[in-house]
N, CA, C and O of each residue as an XYZ file, in Angstrom:
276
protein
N       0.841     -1.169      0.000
C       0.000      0.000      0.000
C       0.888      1.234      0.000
O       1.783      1.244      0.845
N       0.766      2.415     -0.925
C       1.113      3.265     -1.064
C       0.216      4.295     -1.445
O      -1.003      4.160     -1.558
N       1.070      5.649     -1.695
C       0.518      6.474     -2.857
C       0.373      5.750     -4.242
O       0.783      4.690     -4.717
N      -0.474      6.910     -4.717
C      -0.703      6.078     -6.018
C       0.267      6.213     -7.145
O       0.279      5.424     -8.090
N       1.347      7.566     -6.990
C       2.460      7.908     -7.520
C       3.496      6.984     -7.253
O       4.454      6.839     -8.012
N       3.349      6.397     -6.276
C       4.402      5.823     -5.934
C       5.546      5.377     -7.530
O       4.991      5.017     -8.569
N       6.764      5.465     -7.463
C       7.446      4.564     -8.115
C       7.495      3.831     -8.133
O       7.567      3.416     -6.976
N       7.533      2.766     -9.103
C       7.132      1.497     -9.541
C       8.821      0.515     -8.788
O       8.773     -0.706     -8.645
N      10.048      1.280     -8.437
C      10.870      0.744     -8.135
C      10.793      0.386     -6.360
O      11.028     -0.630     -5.706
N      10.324      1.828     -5.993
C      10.217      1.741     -4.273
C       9.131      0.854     -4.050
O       9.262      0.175     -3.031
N       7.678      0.587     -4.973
C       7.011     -0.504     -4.595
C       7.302     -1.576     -4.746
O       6.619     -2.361     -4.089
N       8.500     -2.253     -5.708
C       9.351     -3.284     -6.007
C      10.300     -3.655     -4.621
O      10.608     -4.736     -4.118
N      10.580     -2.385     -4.288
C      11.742     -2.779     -2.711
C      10.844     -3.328     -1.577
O      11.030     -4.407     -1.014
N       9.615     -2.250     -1.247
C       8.434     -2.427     -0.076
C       8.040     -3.542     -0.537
O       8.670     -4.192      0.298
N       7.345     -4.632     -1.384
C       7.280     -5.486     -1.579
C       7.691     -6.655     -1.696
O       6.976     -7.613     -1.401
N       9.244     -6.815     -2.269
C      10.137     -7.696     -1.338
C      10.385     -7.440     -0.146
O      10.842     -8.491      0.304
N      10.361     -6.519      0.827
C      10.998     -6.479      1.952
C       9.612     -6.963      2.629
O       9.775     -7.598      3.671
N       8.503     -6.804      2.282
C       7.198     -7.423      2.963
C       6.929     -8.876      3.126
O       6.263     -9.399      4.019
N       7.577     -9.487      2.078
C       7.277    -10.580      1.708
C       8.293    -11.657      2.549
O       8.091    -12.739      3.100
N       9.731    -10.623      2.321
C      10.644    -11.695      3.070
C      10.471    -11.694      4.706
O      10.951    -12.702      5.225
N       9.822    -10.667      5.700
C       9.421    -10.348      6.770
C       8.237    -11.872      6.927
O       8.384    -12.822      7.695
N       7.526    -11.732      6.292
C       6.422    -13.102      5.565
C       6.909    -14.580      5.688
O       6.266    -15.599      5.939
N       7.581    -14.484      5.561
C       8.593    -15.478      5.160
C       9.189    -16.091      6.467
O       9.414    -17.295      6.590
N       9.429    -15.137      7.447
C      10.196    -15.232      9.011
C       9.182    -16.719      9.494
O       7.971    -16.786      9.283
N       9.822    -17.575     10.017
C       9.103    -18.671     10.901
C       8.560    -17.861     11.984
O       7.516    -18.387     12.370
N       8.870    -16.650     12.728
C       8.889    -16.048     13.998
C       7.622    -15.566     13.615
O       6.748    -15.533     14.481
N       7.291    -15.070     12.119
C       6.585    -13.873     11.827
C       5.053    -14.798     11.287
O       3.884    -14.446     11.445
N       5.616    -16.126     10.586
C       4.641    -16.789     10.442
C       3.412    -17.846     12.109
O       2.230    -17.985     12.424
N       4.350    -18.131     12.440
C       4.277    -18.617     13.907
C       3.287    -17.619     14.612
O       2.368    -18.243     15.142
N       3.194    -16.243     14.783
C       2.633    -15.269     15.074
C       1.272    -15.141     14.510
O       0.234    -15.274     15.160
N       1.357    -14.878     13.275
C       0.372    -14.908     12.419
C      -0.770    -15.983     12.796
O      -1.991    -15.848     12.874
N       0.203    -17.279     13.034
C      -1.022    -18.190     13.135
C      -1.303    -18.197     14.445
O      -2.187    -19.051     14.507
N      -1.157    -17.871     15.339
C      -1.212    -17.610     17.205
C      -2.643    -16.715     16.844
O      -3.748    -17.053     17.268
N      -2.388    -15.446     15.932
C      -3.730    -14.804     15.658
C      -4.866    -15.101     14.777
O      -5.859    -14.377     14.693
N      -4.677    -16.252     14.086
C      -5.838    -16.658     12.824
C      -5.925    -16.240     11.938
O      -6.982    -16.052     11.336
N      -4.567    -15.896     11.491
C      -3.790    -15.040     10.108
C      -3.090    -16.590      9.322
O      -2.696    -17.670      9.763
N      -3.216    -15.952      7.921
C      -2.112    -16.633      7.146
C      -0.983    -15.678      6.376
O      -1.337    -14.704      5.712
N      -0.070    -15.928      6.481
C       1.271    -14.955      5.881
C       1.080    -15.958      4.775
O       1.006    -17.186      4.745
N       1.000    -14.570      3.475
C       1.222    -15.194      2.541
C       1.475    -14.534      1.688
O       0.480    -13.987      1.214
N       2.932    -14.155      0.944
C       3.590    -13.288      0.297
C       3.245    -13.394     -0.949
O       3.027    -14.528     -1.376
N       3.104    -12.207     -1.871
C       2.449    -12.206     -2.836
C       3.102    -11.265     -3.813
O       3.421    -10.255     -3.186
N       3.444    -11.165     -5.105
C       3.819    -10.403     -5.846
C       2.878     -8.577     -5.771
O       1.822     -8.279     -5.213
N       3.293     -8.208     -6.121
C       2.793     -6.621     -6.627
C       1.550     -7.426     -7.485
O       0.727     -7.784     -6.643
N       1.123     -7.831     -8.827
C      -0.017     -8.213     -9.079
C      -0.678     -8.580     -8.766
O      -1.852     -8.360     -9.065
N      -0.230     -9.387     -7.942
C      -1.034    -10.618     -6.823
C      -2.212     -9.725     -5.730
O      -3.408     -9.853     -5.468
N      -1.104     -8.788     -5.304
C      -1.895     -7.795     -4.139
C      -2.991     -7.290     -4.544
O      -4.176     -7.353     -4.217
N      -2.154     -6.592     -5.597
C      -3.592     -5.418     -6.554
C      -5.123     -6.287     -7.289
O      -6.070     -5.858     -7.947
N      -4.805     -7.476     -6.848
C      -5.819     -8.556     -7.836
C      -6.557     -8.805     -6.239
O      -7.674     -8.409     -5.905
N      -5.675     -9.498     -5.482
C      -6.561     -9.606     -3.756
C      -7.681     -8.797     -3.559
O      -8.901     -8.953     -3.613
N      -6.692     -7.634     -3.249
C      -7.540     -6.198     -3.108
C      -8.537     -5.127     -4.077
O      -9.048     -4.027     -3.862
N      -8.519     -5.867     -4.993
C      -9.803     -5.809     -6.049
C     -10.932     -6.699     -5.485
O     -12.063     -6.488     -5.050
N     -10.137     -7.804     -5.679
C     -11.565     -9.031     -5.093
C     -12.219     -8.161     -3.939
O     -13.237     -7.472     -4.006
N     -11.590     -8.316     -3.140
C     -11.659     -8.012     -1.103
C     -12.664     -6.912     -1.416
O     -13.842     -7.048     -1.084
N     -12.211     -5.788     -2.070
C     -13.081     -4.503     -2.244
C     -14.426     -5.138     -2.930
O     -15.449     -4.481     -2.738
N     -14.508     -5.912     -3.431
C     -15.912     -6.097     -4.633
C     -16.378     -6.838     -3.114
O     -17.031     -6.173     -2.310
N     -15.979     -8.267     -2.808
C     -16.762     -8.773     -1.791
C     -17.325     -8.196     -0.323
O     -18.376     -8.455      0.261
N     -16.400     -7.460     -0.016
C     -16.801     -6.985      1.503
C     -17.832     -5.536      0.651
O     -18.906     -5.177      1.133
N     -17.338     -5.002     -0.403
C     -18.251     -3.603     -0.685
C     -19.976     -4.718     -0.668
O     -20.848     -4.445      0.157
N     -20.086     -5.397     -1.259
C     -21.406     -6.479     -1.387
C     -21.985     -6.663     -0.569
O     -23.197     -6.475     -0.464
N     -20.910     -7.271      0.572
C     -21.257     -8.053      1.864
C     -21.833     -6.482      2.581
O     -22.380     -6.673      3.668
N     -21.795     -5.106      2.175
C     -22.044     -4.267      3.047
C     -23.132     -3.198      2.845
O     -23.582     -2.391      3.658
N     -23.425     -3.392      1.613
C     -24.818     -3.179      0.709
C     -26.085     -4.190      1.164
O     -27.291     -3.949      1.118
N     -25.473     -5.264      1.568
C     -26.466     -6.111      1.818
C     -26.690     -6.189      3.264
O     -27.799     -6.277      3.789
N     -25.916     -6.162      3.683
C     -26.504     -5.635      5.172
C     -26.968     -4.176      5.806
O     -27.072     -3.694      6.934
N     -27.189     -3.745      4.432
C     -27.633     -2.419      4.990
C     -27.007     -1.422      6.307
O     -27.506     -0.721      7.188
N     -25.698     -1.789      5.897
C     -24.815     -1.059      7.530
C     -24.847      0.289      7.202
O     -25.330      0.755      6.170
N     -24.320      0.904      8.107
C     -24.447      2.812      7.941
C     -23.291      3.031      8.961
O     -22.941      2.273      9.864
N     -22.775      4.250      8.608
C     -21.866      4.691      9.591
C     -22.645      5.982     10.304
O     -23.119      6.994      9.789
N     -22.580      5.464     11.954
C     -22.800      6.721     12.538
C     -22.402      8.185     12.819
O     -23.124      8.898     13.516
């Protein structure tokens, strides 16, 4: 996650450096203590997740008729 300017190189660095953090037994071990899965993903990969995620939860929130107070 960035700006949307971001350079295509600094999201290349933040993205390996996310992934190999991901990667840690310490960091995975954790993850699953909380009911997380670490699971490192390319730059396309993310932007494709977080397309889905946005379409399903935007759905899931239309349909429940939620509102912010």
């Amino acid at each position: 996650m960035g700006p949307g300017n971001m350079p295509p190189a600094i999201a290349e660095k933040l993205n390996k450096e996310i992934n190999a953090v991901l990667r840690r037994p310490d960091i995975i071990a954790r993850m699953q203590e909380m009911g997380l899965v670490a699971t490192p993903m390319s730059l396309a990969e993310t932007k494709q997740f977080l397309t889905n995620e946005a379409k399903v939860w935007g759905e899931a929130t239309r349909k429940s008729n939620a509102t912010v107070d």
